[in-house]
Structures are given as C-alpha cells and as structure tokens.
TORZA-996167 format. One record per residue: x, y, z of N, C-alpha, C in turn; residue in one letter. Coordinates in steps of 0.1 Angstrom, whole numbers, padded with zeros to 4 digits, always signed. Layout:
N
XYZXYZXYZA/...
REM end
This chain:
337
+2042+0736+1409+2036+0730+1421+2044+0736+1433X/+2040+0741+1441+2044+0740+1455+2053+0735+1463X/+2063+0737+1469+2070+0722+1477+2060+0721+1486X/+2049+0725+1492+2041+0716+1502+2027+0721+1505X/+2020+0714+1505+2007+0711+1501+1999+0714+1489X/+1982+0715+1484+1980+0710+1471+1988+0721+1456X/+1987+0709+1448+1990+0715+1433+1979+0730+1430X/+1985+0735+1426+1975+0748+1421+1967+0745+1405X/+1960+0760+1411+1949+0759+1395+1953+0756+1383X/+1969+0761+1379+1972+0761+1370+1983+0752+1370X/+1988+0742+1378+1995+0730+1375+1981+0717+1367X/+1973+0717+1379+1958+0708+1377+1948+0709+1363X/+1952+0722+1358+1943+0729+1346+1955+0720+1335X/+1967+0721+1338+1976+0714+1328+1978+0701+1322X/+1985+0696+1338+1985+0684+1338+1973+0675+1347X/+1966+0680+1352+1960+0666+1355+1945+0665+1348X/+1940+0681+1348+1919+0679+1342+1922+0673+1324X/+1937+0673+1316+1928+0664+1302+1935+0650+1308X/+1936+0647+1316+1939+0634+1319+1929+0627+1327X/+1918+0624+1322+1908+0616+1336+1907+0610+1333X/+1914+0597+1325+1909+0583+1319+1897+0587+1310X/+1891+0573+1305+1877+0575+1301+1864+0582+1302X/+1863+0584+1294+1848+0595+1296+1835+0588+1295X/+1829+0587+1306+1814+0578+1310+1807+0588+1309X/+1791+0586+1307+1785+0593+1307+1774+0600+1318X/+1778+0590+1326+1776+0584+1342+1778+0598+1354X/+1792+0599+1350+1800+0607+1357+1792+0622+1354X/+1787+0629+1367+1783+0645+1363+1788+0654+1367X/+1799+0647+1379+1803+0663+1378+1818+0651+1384X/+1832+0660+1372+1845+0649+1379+1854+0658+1386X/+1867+0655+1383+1876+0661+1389+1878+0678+1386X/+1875+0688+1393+1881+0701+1392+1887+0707+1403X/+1896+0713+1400+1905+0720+1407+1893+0730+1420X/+1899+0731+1431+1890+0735+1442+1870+0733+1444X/+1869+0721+1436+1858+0714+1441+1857+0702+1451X/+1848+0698+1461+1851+0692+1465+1849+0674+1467X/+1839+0670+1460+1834+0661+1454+1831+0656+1442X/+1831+0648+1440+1824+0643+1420+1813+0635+1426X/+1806+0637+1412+1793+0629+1412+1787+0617+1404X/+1783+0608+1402+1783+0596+1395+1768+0591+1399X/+1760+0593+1384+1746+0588+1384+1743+0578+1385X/+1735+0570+1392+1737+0553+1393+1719+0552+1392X/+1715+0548+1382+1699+0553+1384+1694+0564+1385X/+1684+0563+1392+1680+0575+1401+1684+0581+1409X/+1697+0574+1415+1702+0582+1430+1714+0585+1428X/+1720+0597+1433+1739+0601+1428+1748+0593+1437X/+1756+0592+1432+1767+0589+1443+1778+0599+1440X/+1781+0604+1454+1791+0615+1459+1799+0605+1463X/+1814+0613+1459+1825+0605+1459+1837+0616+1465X/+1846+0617+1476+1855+0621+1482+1868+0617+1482X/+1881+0621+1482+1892+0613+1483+1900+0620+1494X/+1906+0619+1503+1914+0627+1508+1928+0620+1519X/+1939+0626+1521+1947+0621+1531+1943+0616+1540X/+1949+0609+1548+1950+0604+1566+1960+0611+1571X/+1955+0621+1580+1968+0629+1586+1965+0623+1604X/+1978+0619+1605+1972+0614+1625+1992+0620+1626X/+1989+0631+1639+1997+0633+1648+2000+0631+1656X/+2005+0629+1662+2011+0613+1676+2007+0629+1688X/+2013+0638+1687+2014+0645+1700+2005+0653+1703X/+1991+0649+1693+1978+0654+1697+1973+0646+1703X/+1979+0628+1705+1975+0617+1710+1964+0613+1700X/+1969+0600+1702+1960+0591+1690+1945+0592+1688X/+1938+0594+1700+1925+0594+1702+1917+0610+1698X/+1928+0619+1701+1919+0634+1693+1925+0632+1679X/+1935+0625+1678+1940+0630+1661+1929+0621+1650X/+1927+0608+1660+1918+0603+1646+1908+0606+1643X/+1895+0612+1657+1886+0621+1653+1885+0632+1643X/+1900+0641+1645+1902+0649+1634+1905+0646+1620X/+1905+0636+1621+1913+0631+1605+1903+0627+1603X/+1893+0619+1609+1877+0613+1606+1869+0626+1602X/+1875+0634+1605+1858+0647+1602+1866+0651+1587X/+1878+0656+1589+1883+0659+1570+1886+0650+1564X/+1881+0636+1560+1880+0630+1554+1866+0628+1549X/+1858+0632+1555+1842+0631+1557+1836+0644+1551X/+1846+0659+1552+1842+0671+1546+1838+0673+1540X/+1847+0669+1527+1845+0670+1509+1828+0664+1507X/+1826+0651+1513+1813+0646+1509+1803+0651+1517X/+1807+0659+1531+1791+0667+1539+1788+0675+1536X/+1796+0681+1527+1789+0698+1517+1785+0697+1508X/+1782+0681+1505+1770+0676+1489+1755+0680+1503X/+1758+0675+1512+1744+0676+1519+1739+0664+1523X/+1745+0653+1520+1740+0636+1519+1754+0632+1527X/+1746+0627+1538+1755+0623+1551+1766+0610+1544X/+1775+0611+1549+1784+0603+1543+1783+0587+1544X/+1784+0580+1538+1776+0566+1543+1784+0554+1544X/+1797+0556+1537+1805+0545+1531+1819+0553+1529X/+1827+0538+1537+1842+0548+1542+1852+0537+1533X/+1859+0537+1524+1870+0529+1522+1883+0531+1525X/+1892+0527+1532+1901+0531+1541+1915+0527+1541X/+1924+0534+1536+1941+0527+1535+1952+0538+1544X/+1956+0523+1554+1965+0529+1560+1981+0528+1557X/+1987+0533+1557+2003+0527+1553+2015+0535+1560X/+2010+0521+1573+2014+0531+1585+2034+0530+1589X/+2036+0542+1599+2055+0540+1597+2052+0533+1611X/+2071+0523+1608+2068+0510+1616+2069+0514+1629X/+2076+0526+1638+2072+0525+1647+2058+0531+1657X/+2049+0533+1646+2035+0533+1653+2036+0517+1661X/+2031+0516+1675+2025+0505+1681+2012+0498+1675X/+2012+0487+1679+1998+0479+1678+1991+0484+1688X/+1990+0490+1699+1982+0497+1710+1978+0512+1701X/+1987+0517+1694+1984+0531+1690+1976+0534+1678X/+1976+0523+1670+1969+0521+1657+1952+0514+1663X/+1956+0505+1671+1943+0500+1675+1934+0515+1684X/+1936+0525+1692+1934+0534+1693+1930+0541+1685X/+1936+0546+1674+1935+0554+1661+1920+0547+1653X/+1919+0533+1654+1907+0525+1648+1895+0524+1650X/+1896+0521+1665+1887+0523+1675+1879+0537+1672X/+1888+0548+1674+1880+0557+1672+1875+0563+1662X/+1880+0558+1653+1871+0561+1638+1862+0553+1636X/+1863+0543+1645+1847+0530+1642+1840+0537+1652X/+1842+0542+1663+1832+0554+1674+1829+0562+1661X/+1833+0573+1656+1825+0580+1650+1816+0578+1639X/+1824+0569+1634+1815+0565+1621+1801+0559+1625X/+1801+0551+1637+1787+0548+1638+1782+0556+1641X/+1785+0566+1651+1776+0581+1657+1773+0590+1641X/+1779+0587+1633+1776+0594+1616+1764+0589+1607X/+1769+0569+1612+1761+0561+1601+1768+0564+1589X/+1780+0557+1596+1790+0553+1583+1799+0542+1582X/+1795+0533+1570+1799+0518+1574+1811+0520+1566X/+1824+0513+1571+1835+0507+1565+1832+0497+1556X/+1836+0500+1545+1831+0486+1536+1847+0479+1526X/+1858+0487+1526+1868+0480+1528+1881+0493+1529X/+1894+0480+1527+1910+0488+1532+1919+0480+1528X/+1926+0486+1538+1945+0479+1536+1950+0485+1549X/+1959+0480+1558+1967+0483+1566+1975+0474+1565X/+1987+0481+1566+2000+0475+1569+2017+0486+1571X/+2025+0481+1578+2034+0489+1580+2045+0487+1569X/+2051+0501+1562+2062+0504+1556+2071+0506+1558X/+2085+0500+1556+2093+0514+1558+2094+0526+1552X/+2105+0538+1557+2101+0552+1549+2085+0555+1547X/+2077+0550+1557+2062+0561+1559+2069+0568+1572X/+2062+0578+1574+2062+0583+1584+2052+0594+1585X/+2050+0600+1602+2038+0607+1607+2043+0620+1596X/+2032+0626+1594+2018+0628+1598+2009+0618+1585X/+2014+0622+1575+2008+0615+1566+2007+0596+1565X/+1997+0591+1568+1997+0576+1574+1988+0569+1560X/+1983+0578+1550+1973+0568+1544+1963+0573+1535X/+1950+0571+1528+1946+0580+1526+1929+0571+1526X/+1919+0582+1525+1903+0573+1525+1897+0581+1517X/+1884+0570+1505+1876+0573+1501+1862+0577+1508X/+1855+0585+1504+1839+0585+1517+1830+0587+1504X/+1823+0576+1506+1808+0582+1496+1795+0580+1502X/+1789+0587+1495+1775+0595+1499+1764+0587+1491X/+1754+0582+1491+1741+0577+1479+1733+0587+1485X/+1721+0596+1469+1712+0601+1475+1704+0603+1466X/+1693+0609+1471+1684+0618+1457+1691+0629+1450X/+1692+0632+1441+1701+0643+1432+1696+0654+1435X/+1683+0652+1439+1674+0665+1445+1677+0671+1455X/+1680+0660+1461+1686+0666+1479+1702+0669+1475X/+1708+0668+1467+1721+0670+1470+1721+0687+1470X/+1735+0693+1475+1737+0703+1471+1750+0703+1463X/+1750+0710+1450+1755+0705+1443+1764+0720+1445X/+1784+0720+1442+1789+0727+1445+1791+0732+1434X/+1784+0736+1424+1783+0746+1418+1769+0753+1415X/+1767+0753+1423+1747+0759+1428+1742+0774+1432X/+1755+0779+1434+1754+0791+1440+1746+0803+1430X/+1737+0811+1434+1731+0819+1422+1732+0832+1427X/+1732+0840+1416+1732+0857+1423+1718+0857+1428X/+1717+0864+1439+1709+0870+1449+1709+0862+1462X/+1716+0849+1463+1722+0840+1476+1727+0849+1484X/+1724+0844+1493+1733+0851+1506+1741+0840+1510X/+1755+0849+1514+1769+0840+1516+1768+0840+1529X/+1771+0825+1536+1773+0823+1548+1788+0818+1555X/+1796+0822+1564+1806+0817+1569+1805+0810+1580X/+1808+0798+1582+1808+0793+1598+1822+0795+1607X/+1819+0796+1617+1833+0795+1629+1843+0809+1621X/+1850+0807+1615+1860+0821+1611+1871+0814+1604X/+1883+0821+1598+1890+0822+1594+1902+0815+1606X/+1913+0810+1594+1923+0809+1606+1922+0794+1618X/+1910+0789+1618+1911+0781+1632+1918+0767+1628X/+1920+0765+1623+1928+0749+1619+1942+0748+1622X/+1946+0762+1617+1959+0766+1617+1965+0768+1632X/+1960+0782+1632+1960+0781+1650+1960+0770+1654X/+1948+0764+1656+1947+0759+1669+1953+0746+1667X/+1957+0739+1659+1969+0726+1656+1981+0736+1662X/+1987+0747+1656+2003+0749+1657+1999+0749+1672X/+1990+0763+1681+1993+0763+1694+1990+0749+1704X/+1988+0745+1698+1986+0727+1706+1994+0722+1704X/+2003+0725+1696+2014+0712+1692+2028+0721+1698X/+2027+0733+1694+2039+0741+1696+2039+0754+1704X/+2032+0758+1710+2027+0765+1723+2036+0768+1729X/+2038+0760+1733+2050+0767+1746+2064+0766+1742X/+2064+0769+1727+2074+0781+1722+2075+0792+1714X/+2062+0799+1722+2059+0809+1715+2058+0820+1727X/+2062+0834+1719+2066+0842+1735+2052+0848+1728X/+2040+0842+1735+2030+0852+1733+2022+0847+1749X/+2013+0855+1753+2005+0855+1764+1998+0842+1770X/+1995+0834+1781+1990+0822+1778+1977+0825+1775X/+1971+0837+1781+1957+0838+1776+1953+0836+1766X/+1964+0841+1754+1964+0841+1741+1964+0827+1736X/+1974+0821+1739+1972+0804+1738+1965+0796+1737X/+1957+0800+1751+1943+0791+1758+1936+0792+1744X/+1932+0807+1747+1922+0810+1736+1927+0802+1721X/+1937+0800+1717+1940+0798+1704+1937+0783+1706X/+1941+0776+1714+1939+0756+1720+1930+0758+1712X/+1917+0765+1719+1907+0761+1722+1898+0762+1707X/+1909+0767+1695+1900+0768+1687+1903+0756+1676X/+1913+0745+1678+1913+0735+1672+1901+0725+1674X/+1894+0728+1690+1880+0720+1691+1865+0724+1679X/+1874+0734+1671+1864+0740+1664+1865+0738+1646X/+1871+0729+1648+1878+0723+1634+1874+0712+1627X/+1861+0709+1631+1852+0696+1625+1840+0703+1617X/+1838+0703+1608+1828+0711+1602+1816+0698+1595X/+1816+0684+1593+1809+0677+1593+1797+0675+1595X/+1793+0678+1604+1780+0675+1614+1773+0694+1612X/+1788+0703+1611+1779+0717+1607+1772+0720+1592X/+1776+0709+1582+1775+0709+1565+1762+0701+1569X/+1761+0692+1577+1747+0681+1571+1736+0693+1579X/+1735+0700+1590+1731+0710+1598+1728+0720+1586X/+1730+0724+1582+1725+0736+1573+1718+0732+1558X/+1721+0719+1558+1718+0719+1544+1701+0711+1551X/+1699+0703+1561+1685+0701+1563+1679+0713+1567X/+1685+0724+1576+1678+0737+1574+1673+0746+1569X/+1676+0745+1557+1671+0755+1546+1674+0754+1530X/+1670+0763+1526+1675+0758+1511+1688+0763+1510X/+1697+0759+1510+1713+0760+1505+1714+0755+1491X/+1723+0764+1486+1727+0761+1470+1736+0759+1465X/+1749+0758+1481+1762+0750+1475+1768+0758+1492X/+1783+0746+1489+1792+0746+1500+1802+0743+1497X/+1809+0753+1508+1825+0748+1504+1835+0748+1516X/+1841+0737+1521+1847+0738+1534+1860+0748+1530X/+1867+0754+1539+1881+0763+1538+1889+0756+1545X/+1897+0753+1533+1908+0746+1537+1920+0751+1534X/+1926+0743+1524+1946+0743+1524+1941+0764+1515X/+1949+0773+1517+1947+0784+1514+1936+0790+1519X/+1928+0786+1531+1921+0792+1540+1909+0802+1532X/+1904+0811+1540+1896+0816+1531+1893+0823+1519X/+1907+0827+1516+1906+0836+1501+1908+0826+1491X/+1911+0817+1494+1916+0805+1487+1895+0799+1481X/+1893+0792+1490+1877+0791+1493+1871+0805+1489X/+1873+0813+1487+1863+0820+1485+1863+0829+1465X/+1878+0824+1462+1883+0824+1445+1872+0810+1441X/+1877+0798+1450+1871+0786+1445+1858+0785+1442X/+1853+0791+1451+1834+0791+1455+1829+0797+1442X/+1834+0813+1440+1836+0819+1425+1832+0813+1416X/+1843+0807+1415+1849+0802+1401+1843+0786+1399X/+1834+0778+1405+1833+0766+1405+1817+0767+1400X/+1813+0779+1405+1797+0778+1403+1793+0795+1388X/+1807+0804+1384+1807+0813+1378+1800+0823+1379X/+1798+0827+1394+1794+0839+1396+1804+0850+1404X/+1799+0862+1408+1807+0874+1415+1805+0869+1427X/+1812+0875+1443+1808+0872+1452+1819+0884+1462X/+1805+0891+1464+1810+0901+1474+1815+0901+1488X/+1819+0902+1497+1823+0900+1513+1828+0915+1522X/+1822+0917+1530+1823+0931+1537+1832+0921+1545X/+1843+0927+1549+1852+0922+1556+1849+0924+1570X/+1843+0934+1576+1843+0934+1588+1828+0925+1592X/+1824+0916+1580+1815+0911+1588+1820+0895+1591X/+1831+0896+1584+1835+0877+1587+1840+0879+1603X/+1836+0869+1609+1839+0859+1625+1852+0860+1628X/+1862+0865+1633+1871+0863+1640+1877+0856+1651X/+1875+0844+1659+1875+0833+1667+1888+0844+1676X/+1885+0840+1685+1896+0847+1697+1909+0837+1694X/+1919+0842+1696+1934+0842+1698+1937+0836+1683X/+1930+0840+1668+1935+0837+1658+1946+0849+1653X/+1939+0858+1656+1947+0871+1652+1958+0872+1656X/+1961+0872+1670+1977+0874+1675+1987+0865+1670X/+1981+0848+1668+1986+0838+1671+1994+0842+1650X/+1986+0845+1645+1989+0845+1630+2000+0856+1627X/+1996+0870+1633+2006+0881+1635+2021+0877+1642X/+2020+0869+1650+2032+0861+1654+2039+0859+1645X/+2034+0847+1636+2042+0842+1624+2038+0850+1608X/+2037+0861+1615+2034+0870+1599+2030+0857+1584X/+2017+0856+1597+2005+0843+1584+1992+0856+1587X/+1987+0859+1572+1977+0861+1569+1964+0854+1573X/+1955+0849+1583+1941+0844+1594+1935+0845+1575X/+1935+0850+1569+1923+0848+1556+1932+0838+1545X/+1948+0836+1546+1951+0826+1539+1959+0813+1545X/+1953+0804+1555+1953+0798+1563+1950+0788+1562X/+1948+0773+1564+1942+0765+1564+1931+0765+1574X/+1917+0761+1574+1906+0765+1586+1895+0755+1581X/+1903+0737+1582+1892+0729+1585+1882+0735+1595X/+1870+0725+1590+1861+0729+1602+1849+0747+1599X/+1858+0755+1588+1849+0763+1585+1842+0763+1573X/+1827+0769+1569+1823+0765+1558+1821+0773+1552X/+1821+0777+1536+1813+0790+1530+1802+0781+1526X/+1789+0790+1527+1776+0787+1520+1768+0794+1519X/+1765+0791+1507+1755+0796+1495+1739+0798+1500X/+1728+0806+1503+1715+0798+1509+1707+0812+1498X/+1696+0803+1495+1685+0815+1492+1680+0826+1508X/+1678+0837+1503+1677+0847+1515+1665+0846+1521X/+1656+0832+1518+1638+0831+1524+1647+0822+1535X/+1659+0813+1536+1663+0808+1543+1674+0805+1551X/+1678+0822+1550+1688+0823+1559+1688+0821+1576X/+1676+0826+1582+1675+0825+1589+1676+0810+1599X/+1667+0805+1588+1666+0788+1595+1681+0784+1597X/+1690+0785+1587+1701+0779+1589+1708+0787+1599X/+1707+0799+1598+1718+0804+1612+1708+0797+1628X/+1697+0800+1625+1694+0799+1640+1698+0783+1642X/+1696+0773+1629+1704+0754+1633+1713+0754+1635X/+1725+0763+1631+1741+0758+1632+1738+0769+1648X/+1737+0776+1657+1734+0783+1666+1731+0773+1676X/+1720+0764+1673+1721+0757+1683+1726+0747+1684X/+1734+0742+1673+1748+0738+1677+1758+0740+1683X/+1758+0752+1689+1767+0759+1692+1780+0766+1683X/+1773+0768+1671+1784+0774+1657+1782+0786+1658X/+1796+0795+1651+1793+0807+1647+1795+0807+1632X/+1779+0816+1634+1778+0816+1617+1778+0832+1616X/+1778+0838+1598+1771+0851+1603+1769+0853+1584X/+1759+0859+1581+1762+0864+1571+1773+0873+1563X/+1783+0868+1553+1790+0883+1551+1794+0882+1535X/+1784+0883+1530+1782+0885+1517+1772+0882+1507X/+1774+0884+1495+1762+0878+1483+1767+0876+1473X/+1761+0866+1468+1760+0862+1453+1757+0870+1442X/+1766+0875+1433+1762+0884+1425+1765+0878+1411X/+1760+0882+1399+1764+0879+1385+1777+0886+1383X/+1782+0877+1375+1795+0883+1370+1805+0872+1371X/+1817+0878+1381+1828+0865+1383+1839+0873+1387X/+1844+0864+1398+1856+0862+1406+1848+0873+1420X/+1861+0867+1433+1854+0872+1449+1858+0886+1451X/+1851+0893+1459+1862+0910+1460+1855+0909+1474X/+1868+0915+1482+1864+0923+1495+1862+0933+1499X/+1852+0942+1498+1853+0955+1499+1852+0962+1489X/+1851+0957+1477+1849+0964+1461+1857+0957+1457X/+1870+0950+1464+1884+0950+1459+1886+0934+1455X/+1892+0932+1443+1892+0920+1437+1900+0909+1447X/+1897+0895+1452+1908+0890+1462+1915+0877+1452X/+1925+0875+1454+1936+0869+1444+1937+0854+1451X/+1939+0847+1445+1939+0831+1452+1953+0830+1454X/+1954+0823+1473+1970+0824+1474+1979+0818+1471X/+1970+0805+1466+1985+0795+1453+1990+0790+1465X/+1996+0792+1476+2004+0787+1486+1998+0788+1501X/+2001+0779+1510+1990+0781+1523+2003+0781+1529X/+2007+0794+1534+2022+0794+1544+2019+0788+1560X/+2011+0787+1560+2012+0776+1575+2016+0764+1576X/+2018+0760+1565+2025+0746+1563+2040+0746+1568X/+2042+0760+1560+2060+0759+1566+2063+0765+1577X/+2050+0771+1583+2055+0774+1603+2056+0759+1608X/+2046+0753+1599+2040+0736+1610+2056+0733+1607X/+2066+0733+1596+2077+0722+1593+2087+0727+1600X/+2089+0739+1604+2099+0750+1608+2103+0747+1624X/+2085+0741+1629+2086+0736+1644+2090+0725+1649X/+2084+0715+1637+2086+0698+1635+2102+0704+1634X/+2106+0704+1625+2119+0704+1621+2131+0702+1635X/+2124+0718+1644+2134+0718+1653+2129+0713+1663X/+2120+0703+1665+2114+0693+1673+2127+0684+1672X/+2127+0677+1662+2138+0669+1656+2150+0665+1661X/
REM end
C-alpha cells in the first residue's frame, strides 16, 4: 500500500476482492479495483451504489469546499449515467470545526442536492476527538434506474471513440495553487490561470450530459493517479486495447508550468472533474457539441481497440501505483503548520 492515498491493484487483488462477504445473486457488478460503482438488481430496475470520502478544506472556505466534496461524492455514481438520487451521509467532524462552519458546509450540500434531485435519506454527525481536516467523513450516493439506461463501466467496445473532458492535471493544480499560491515563485499569470482551473473540477452534471446525448458505452472519472491511472483502469475494467495520440488530449492553461514546478507528471495527477468516455462514433458528435454548450472541453483522443491494456503513441502506458500530488499537498500543509 502506499503511505497516502488509494490501495493499489495489487494490494485490492490480494487482500480485499476474495473478501466481499456473501455472495448474492443480486449483486452484478461488485467491488473492483479502479471501477467506479457496483450494481445490485432489485426487480427490474438497478441500483447503482457509490462510496467515497468527505474531504472539506477550511481555507477554500466552507461554502466552495462543500460544493466540491458534493460533486466527488456524486462522481462514481454519474458515470452509471442515472442521476444520483439518494445520499447517505456521515460526518465525523474534528472538534474545532464551529457550529456556524458545519451548518455552512450543510446548507450547501442541501443547495446542491436539490438543484441534482437528490434526497438525503440518512447519517451521523458528531464531533471526535483526533479527527481532523481534510478528511471529515465519508457518503454513500445511489442511483435507481432502467439497466438499459445505465452505462455500465465495463461497456467499452472496439471501434468506440474515446472521449476526454476538461484535461489532465486540473484538480491538482488548481486545489495546490488556491491553497498554496503565493508560495510559489511562478508568474501570477500563471497562477490565475491555474485558480481558475479548480472551477473546473466538478465533472457530475458533465457525466449525466453526455450519457443523455448519445450512445456512450462507459465512463470513467480521472482521479487519484490522474489520467494514466484512468486510462490502465478503463482498459482493464471493460478488457479491451485503447489507443491515445497524445497531442490530441486538452491541456487547460497554467497546468503545465504549475506541475513542472513540482516535477508532477499533468497525466499522473489527480483531475476530479475530468472524464474518459467510451461513445459509439454515430454519436460522437451529439455528445461533444452537449458537453460544449456546457461550456466543457471535450475532444476526441482515441479508440477502442481489441486486445488489452492503454498505449500512447504505439507505446504501452504503465499504471502509476502512486499519485505524487498528495505529497506536494502534505509538504505545503506541513509547513503551513
């Protein structure tokens, strides 16, 4: 394992996939390593099931941080394609959060969730000692739908066309230069530009957007190991090849410098908020021109091929096991301290 953030393929392949409890019959698709949902048949209609942390950062202020923690919490289950519907919610908060700062933090996750059409249906809050920020808690999100409509994350078929939204790199960026900016001897231009790409880091509302626009055959947000990470997983979850011309993935302004700074790799990065997707090529189009007028960048930069595992450029790409932006984020915290 890691000292910090997720277990790898081959800790999870060990110890955790022969351990799932009981075996239902119910259950269609459960726990695997770089998937992002499980599925559970209830009748006729699936239920998509999510799990993920509560991360809230005090010096993003309470009111952008819960937003963000509201949309990756919500991730895992908007790349089934079935808007998230049902939030179960535990906070286990450190004691000097305020009663003003938590009610803040609440508030604005009951704002989004109703702008989602997503009901709270239960929790726990209460203060600990030894919690502390960033990590406050963690929430379930589930989805009910037709199995038809879902997109199921292992859907992907050779002759798909691979779609990327927003770029590589922006989560990372644009959290460190927001939080840690102005100790960085880089340009403010450069900065601005980099702020400005943490507004780009909600990918929620861009997953339910493409999957009503066209036929999509699977999704996968890029997260902890950024894109190469996401793009082994996408591989390997649905068992096909998957090609990528490098110069056609999205580059977001001030990722590059901001990453060459901290000699971090922009392709193995953390980049909530960006999505790979799968679409048949009768409906590429629809889906770029809906996430477009969203104002997203999307672009084509690859395909679905038979075979197995991702290459860029002909060239095989290696899963990075480790997301080094974790230890710039601790390196800053640290000497915050």
């Amino acid at each position: 394992m890691p000292d910090s953030g997720k277990v790898d393929g081959r800790f999870f392949d060990r110890h955790i996939y022969p351990h799932l409890g009981a075996s239902r019959a119910e259950v269609r698709v459960g726990p695997r390593h770089g998937v992002d949902f499980g599925v559970v048949d209830v009748g006729e209609r699936s239920l998509v099931v999510a799990t993920d942390p509560i991360s809230i950062v005090p010096d993003l202020g309470f009111e952008r941080a819960a937003r963000f923690a509201f949309d990756v919490v919500c991730a895992d289950v908007a790349v089934s394609g079935l808007p998230p519907a049902y939030l179960s919610v535990n906070f286990t908060l450190p004691p000097e959060m305020t009663d003003a700062e938590f009610a803040t933090v609440w508030e604005t996750i009951d704002e989004e969730a109703r702008e989602l059409g997503t009901s709270v249906v239960a929790g726990h809050t209460a203060r600990y000692a030894g919690c502390s920020y960033p990590w406050v808690g963690g929430a379930t999100v589930l989805a009910v739908g037709d199995p038809e409509e879902m997109v199921s994350p292992d859907g992907a078929r050779p002759g798909d066309d691979l779609l990327l939204t927003t770029g590589p790199g922006v989560e990372a960026v644009g959290l460190l230069t927001t939080l840690f900016g102005d100790e960085m001897d880089l340009p403010e231009s450069t900065l601005d530009a980099a702020r400005e790409r943490f507004g780009e880091a909600r990918g929620v509302r861009d997953a339910l957007t493409a999957a009503a626009a066209g036929p999509v055959t699977a999704m996968h947000d890029v997260t902890e190991g950024g894109l190469a990470a996401a793009l082994c997983e996408f591989a390997g979850s649905a068992g096909v090849r998957i090609d990528v011309e490098r110069e056609a993935v999205p580059m977001r302004p001030g990722v590059e410098p901001v990453c060459t700074y901290h000699d971090l790799d922009p392709w193995r990065v953390t980049s909530s908020g960006s999505l790979l997707v799968a679409v048949d090529p009768a409906g590429t189009d629809q889906v770029l021109d809906a996430l477009a007028d969203r104002g997203t960048t999307a672009a084509v930069v690859g395909r679905v091929d038979g075979g197995e595992g991702a290459f860029v450029d002909g060239s095989r790409l290696d899963h990075p096991r480790v997301d080094r932006s974790w230890d710039v984020y601790a390196d800053y915290a640290g000497g915050a301290d």
